[in-house]
N, CA, C and O atoms as a Maestro MAE file, in Angstrom:
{
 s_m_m2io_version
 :::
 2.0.0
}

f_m_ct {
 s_m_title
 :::
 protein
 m_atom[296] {
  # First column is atom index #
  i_m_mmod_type
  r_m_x_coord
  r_m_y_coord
  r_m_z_coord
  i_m_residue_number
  s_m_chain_name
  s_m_pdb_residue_name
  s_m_pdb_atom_name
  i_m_atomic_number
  :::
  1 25 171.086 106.924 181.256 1 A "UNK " " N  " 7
  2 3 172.170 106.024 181.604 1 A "UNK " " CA " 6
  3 2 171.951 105.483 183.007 1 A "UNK " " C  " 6
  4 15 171.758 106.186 183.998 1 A "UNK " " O  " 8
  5 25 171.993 104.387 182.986 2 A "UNK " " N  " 7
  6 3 172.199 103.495 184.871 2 A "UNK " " CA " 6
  7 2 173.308 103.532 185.248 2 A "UNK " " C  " 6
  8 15 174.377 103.280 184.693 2 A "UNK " " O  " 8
  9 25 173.000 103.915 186.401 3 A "UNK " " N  " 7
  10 3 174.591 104.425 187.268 3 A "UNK " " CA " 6
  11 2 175.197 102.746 187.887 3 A "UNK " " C  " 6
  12 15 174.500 101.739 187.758 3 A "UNK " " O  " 8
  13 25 176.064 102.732 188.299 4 A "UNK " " N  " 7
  14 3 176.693 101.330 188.736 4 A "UNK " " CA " 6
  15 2 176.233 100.908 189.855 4 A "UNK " " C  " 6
  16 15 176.533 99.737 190.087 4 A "UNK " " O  " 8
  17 25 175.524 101.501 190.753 5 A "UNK " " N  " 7
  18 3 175.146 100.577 191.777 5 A "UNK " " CA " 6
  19 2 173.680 99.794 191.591 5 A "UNK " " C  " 6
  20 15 173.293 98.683 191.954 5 A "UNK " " O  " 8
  21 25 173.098 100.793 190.920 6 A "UNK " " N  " 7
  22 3 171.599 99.714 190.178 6 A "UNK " " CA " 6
  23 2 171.877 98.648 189.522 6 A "UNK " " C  " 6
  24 15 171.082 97.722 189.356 6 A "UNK " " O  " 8
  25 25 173.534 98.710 188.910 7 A "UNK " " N  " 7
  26 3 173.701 97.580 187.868 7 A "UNK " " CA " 6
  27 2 174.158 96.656 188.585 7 A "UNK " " C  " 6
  28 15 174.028 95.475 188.264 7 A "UNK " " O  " 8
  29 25 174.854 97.100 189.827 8 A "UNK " " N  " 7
  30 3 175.377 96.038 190.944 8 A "UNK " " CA " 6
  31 2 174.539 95.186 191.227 8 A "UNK " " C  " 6
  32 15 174.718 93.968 191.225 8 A "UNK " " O  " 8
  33 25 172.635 96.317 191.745 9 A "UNK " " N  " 7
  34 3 171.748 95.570 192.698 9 A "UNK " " CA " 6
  35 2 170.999 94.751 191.876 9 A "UNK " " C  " 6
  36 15 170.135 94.117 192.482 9 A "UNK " " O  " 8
  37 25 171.072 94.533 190.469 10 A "UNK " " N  " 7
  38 3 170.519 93.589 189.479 10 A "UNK " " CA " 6
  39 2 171.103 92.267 189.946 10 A "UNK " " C  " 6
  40 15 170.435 91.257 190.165 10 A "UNK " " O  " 8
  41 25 172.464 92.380 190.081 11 A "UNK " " N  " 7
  42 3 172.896 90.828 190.492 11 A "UNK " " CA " 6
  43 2 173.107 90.243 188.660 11 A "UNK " " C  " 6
  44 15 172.880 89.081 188.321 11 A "UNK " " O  " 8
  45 25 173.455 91.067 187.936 12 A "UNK " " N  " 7
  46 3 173.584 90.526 186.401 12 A "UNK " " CA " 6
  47 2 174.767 90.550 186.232 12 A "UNK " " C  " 6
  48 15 175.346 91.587 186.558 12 A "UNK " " O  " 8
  49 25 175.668 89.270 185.583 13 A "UNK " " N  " 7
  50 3 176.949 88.967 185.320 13 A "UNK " " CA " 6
  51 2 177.414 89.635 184.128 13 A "UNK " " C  " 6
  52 15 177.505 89.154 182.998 13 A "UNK " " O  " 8
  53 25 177.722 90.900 184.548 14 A "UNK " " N  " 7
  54 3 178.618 92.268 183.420 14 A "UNK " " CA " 6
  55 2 180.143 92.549 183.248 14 A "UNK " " C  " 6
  56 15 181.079 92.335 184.018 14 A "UNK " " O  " 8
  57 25 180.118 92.876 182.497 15 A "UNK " " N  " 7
  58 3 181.669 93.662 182.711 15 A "UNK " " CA " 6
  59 2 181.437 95.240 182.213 15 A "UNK " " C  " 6
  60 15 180.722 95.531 181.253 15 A "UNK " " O  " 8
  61 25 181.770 95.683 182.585 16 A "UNK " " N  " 7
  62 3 181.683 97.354 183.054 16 A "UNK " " CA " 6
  63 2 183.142 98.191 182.461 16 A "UNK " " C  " 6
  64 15 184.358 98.004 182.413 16 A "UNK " " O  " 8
  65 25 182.297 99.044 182.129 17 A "UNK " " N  " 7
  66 3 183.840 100.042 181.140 17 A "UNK " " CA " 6
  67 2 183.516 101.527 181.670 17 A "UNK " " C  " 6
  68 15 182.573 102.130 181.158 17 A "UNK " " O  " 8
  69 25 184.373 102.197 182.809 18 A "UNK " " N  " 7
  70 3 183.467 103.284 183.479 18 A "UNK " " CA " 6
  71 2 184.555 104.532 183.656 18 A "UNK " " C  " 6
  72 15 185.782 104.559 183.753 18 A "UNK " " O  " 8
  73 25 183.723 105.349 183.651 19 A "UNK " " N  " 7
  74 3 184.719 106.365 183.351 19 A "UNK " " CA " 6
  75 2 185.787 107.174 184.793 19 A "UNK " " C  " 6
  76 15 186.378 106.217 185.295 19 A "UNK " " O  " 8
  77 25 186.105 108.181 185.384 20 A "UNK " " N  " 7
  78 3 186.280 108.341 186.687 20 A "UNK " " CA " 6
  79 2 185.369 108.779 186.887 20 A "UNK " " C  " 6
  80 15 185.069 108.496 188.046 20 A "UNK " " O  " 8
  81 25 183.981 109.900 186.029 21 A "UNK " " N  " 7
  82 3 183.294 110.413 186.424 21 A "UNK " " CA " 6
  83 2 182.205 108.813 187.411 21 A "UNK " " C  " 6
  84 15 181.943 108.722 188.610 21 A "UNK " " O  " 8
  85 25 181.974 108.180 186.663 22 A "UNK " " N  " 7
  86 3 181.108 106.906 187.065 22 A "UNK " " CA " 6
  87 2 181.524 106.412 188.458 22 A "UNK " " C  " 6
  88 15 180.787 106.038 189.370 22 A "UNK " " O  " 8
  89 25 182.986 106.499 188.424 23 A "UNK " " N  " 7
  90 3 183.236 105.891 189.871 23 A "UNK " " CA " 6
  91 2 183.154 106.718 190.784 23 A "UNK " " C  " 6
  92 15 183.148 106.489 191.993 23 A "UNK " " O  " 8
  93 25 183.061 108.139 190.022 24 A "UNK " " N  " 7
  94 3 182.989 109.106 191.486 24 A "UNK " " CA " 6
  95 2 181.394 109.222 191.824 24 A "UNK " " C  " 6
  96 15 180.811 109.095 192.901 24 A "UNK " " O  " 8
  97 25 180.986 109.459 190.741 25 A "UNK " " N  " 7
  98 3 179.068 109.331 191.526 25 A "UNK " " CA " 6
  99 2 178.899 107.859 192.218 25 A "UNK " " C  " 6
  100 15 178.088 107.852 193.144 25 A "UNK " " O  " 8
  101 25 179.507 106.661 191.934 26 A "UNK " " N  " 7
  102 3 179.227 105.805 192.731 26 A "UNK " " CA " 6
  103 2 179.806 105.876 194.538 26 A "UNK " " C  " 6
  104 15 179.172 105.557 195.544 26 A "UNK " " O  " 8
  105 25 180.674 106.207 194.466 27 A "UNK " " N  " 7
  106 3 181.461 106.751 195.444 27 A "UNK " " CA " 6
  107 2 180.479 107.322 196.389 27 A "UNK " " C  " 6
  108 15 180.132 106.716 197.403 27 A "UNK " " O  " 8
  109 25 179.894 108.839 195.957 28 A "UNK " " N  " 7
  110 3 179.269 109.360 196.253 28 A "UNK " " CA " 6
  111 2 177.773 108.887 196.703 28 A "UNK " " C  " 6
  112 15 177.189 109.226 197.732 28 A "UNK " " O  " 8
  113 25 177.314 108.043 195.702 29 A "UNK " " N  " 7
  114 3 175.959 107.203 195.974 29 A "UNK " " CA " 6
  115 2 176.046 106.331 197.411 29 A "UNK " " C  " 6
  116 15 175.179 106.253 198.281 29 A "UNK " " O  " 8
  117 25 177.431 105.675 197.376 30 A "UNK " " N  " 7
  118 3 177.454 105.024 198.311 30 A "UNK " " CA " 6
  119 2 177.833 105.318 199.654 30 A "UNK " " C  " 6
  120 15 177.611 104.553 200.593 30 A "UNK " " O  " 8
  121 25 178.377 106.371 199.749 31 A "UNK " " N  " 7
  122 3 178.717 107.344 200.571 31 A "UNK " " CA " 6
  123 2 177.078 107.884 201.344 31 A "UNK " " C  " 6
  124 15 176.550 107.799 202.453 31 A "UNK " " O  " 8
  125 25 176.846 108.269 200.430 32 A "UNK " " N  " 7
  126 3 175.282 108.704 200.659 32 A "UNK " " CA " 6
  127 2 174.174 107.135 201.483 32 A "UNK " " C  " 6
  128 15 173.269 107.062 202.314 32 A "UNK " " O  " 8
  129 25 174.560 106.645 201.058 33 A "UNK " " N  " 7
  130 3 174.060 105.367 201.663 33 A "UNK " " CA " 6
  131 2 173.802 104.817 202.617 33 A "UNK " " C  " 6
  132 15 172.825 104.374 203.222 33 A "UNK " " O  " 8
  133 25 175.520 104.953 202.736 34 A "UNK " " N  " 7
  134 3 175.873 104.291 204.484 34 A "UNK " " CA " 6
  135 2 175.309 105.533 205.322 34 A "UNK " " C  " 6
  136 15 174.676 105.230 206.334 34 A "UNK " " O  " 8
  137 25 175.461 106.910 205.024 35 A "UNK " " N  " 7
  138 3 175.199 107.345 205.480 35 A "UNK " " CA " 6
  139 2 173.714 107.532 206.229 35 A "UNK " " C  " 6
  140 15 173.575 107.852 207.409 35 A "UNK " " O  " 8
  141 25 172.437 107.213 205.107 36 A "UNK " " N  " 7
  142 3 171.443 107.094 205.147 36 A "UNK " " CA " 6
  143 2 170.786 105.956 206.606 36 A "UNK " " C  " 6
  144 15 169.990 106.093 207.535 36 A "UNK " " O  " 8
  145 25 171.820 104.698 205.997 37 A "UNK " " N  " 7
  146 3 171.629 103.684 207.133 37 A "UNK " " CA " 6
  147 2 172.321 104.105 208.236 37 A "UNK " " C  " 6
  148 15 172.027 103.260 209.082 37 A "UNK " " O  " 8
  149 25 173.031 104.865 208.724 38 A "UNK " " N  " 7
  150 3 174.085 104.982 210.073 38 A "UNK " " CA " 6
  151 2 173.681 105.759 211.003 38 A "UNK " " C  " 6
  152 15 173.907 105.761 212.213 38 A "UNK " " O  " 8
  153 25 172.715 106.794 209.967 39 A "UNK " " N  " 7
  154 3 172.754 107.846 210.774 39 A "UNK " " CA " 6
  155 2 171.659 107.530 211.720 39 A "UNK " " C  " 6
  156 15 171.861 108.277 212.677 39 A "UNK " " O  " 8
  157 25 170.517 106.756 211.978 40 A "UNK " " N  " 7
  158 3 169.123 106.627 213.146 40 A "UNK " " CA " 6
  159 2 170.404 105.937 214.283 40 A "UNK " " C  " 6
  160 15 170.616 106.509 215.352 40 A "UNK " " O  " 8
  161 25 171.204 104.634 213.876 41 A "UNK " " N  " 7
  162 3 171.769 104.248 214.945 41 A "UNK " " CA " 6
  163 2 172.931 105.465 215.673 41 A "UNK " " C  " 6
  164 15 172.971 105.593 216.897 41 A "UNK " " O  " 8
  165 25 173.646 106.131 214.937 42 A "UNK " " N  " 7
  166 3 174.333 106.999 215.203 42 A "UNK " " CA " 6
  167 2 173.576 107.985 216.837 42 A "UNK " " C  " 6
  168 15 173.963 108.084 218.001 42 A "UNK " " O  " 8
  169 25 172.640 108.412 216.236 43 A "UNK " " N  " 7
  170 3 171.732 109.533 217.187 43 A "UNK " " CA " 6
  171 2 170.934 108.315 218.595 43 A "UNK " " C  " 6
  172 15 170.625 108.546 219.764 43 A "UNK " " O  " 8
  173 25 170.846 107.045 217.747 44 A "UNK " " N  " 7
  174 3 170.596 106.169 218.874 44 A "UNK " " CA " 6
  175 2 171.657 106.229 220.388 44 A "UNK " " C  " 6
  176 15 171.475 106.447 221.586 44 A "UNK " " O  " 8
  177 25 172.675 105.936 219.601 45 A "UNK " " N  " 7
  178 3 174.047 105.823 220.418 45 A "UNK " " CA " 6
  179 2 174.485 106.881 221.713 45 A "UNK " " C  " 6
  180 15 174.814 106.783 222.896 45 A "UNK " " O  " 8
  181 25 174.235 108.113 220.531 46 A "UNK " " N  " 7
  182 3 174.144 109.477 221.682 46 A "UNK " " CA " 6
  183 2 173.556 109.943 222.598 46 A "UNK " " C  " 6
  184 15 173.834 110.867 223.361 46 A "UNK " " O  " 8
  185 25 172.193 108.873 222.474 47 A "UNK " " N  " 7
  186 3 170.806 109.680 222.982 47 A "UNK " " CA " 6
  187 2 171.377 108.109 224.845 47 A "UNK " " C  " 6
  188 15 171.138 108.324 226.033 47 A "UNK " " O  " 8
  189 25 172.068 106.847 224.255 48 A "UNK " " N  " 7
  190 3 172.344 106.454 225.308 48 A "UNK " " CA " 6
  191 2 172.837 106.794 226.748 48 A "UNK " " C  " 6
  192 15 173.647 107.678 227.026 48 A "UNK " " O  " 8
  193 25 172.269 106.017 227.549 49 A "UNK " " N  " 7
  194 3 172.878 106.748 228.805 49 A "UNK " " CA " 6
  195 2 173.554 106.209 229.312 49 A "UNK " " C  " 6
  196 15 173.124 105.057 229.371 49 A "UNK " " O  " 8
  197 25 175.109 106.351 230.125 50 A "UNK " " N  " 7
  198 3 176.200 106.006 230.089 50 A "UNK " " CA " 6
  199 2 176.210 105.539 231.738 50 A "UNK " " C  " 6
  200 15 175.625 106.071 232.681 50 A "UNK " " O  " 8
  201 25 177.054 104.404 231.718 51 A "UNK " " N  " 7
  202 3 176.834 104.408 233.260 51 A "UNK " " CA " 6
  203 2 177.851 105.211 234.031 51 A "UNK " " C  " 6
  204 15 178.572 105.932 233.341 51 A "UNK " " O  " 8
  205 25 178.037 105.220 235.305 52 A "UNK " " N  " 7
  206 3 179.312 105.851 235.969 52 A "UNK " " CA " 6
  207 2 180.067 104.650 236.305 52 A "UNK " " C  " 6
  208 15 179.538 103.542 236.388 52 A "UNK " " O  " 8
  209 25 181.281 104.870 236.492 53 A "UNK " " N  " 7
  210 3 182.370 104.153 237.109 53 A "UNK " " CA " 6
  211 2 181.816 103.611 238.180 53 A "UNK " " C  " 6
  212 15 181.744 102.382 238.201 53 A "UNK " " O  " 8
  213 25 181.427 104.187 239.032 54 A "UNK " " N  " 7
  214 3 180.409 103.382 240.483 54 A "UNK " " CA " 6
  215 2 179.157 102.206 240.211 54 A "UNK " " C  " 6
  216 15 179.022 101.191 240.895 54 A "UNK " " O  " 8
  217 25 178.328 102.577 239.107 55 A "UNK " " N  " 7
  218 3 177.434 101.674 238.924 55 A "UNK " " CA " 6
  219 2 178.320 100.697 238.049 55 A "UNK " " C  " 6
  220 15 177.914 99.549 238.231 55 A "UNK " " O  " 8
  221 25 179.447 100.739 237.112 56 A "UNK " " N  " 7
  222 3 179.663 99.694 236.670 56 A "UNK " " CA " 6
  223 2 180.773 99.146 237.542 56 A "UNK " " C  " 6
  224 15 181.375 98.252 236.947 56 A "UNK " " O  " 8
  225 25 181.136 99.331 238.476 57 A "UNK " " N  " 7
  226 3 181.955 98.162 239.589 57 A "UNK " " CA " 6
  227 2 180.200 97.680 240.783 57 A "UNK " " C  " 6
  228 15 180.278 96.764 241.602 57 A "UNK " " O  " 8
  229 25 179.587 98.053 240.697 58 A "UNK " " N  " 7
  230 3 178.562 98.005 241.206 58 A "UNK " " CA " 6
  231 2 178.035 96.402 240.501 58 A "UNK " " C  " 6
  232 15 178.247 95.308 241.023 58 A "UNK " " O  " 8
  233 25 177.306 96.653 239.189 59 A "UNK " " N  " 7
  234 3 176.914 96.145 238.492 59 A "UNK " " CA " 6
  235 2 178.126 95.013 238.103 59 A "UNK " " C  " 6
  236 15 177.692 93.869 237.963 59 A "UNK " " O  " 8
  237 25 179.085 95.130 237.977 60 A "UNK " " N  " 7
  238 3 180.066 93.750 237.909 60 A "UNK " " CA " 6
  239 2 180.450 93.303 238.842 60 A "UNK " " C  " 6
  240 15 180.796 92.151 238.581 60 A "UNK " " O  " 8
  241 25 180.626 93.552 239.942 61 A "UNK " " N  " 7
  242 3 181.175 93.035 241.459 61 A "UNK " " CA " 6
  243 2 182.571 93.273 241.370 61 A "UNK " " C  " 6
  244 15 183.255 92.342 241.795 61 A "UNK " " O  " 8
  245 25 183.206 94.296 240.921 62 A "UNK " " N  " 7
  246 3 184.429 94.735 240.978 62 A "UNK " " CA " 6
  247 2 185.161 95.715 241.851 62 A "UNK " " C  " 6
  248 15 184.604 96.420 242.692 62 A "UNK " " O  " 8
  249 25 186.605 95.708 241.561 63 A "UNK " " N  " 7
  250 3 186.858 96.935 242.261 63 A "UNK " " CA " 6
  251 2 187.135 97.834 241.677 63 A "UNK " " C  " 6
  252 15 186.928 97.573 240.492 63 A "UNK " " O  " 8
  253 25 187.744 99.441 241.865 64 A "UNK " " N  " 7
  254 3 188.077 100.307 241.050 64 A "UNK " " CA " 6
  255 2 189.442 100.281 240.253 64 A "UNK " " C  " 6
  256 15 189.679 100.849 239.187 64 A "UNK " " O  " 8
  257 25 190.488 99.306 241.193 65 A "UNK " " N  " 7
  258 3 191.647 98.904 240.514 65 A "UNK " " CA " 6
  259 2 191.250 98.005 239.464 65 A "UNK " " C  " 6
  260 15 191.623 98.234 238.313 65 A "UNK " " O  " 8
  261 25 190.500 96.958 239.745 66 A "UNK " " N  " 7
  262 3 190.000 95.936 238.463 66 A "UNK " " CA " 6
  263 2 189.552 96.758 237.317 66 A "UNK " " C  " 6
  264 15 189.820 96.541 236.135 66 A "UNK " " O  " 8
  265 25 188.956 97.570 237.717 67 A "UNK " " N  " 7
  266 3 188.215 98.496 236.382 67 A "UNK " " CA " 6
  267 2 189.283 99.814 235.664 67 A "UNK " " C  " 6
  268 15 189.251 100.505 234.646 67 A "UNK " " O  " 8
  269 25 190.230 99.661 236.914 68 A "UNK " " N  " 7
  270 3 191.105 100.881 235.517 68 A "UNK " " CA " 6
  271 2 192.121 99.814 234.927 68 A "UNK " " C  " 6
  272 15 192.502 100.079 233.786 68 A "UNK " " O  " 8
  273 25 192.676 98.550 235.547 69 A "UNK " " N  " 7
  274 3 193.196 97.593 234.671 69 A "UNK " " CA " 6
  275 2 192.667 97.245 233.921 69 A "UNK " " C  " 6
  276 15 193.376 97.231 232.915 69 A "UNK " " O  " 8
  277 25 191.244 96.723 233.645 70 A "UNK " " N  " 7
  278 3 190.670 96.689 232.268 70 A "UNK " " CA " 6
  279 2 190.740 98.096 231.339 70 A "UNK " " C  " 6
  280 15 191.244 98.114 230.216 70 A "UNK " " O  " 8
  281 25 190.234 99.099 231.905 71 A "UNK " " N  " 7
  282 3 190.274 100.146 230.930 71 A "UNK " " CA " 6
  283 2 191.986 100.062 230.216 71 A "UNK " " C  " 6
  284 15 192.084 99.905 228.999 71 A "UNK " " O  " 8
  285 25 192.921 100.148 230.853 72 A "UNK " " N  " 7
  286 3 194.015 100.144 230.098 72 A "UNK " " CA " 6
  287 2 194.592 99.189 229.635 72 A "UNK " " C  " 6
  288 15 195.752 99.108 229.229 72 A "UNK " " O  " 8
  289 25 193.578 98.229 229.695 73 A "UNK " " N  " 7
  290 3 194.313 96.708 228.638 73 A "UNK " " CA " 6
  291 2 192.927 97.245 227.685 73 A "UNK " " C  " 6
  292 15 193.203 96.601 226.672 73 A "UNK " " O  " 8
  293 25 192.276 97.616 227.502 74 A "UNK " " N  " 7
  294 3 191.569 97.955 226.465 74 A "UNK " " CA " 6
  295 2 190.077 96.858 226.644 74 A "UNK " " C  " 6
  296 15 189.170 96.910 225.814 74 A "UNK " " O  " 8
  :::
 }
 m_bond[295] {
  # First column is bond index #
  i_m_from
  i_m_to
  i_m_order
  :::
  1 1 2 1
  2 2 3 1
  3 3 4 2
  4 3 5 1
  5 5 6 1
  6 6 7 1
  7 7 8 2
  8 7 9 1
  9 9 10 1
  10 10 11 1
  11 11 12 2
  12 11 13 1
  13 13 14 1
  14 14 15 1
  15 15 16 2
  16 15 17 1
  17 17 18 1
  18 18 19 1
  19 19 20 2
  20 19 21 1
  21 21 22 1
  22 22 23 1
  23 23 24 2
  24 23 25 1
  25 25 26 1
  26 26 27 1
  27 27 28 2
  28 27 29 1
  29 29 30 1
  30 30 31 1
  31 31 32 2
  32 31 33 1
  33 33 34 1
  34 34 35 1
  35 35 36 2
  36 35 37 1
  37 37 38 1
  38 38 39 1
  39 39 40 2
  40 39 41 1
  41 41 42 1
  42 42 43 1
  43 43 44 2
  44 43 45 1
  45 45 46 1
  46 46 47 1
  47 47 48 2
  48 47 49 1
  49 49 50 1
  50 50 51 1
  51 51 52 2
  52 51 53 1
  53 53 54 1
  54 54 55 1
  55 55 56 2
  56 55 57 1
  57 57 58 1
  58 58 59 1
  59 59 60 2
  60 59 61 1
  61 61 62 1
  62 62 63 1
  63 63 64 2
  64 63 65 1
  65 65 66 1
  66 66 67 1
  67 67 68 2
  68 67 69 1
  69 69 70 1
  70 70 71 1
  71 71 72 2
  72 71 73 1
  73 73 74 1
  74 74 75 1
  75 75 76 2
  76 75 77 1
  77 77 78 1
  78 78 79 1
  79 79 80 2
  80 79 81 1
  81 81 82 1
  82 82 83 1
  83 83 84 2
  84 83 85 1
  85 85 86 1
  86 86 87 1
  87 87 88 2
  88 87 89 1
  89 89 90 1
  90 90 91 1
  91 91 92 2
  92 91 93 1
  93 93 94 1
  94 94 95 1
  95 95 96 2
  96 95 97 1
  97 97 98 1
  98 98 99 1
  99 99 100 2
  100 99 101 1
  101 101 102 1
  102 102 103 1
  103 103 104 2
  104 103 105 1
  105 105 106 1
  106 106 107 1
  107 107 108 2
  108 107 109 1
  109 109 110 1
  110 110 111 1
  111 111 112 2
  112 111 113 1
  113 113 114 1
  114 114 115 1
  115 115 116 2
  116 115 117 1
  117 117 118 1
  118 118 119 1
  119 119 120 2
  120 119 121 1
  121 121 122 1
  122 122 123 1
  123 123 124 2
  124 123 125 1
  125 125 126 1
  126 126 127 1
  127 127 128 2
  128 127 129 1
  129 129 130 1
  130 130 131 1
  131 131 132 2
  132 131 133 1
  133 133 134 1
  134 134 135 1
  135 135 136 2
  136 135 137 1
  137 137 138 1
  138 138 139 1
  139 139 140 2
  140 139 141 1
  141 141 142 1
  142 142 143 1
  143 143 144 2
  144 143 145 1
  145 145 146 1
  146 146 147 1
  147 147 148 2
  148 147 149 1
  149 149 150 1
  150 150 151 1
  151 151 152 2
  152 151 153 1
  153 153 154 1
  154 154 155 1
  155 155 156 2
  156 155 157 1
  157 157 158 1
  158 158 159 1
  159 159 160 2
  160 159 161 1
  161 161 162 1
  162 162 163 1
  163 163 164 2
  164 163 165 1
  165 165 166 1
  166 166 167 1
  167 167 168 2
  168 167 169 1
  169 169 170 1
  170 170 171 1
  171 171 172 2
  172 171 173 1
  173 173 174 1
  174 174 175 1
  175 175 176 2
  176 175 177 1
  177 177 178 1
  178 178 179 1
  179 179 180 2
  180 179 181 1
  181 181 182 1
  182 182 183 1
  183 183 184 2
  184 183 185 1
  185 185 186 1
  186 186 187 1
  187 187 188 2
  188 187 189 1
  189 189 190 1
  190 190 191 1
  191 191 192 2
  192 191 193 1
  193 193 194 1
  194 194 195 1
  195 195 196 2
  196 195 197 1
  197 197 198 1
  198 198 199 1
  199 199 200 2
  200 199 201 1
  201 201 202 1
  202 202 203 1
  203 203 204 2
  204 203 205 1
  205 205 206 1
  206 206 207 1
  207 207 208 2
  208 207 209 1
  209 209 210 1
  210 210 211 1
  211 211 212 2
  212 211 213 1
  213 213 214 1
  214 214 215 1
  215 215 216 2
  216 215 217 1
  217 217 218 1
  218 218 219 1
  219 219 220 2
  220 219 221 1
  221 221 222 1
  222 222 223 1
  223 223 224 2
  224 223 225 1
  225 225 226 1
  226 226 227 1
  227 227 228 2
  228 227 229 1
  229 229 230 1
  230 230 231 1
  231 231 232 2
  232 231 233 1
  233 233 234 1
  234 234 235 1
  235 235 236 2
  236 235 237 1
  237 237 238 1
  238 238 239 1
  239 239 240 2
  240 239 241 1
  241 241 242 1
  242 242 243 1
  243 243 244 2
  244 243 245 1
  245 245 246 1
  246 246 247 1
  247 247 248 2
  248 247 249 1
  249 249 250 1
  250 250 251 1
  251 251 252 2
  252 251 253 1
  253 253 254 1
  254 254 255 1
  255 255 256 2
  256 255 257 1
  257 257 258 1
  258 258 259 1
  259 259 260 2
  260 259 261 1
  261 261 262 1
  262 262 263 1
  263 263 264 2
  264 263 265 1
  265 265 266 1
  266 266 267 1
  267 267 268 2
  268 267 269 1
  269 269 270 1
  270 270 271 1
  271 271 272 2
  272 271 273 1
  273 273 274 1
  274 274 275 1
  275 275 276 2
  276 275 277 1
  277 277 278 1
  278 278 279 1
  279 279 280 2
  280 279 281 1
  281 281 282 1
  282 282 283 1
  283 283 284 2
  284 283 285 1
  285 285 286 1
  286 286 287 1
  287 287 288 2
  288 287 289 1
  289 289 290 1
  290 290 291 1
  291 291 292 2
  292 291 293 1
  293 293 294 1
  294 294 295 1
  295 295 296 2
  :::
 }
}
């Protein structure tokens, strides 16, 4: 049996009759997926190095009041 996301990646105009079991392995497939793709940028992200509060009023020409008013307007 072909599970639903192979039938997705065909790109073939179906209609589909699926059971819960079907939607839960897709679920799961796709789950598995994103995961697959997320996770190199994920460990990318962590492995970044963060600046300090000093280098980034440094690096913007700011002050420290300018920079906690941005932080708390988001």
């Amino acid at each position: 049996m072909t599970d639903i996301l192979s039938i997705l990646q065909t790109g073939a105009n179906v209609s589909l009759t699926v059971t819960p079991q079907d939607l839960f392995d897709f679920a799961k497939n796709v789950i598995e997926l994103t995961k697959e793709q997320m996770l190199p940028i994920m460990v990318t992200a962590a492995q970044t190095t963060l600046l300090s509060r000093k280098e980034v009023m440094e690096k913007l020409g700011v002050c420290e009041v300018t920079l906690y008013n941005w932080r708390k307007s988001g």
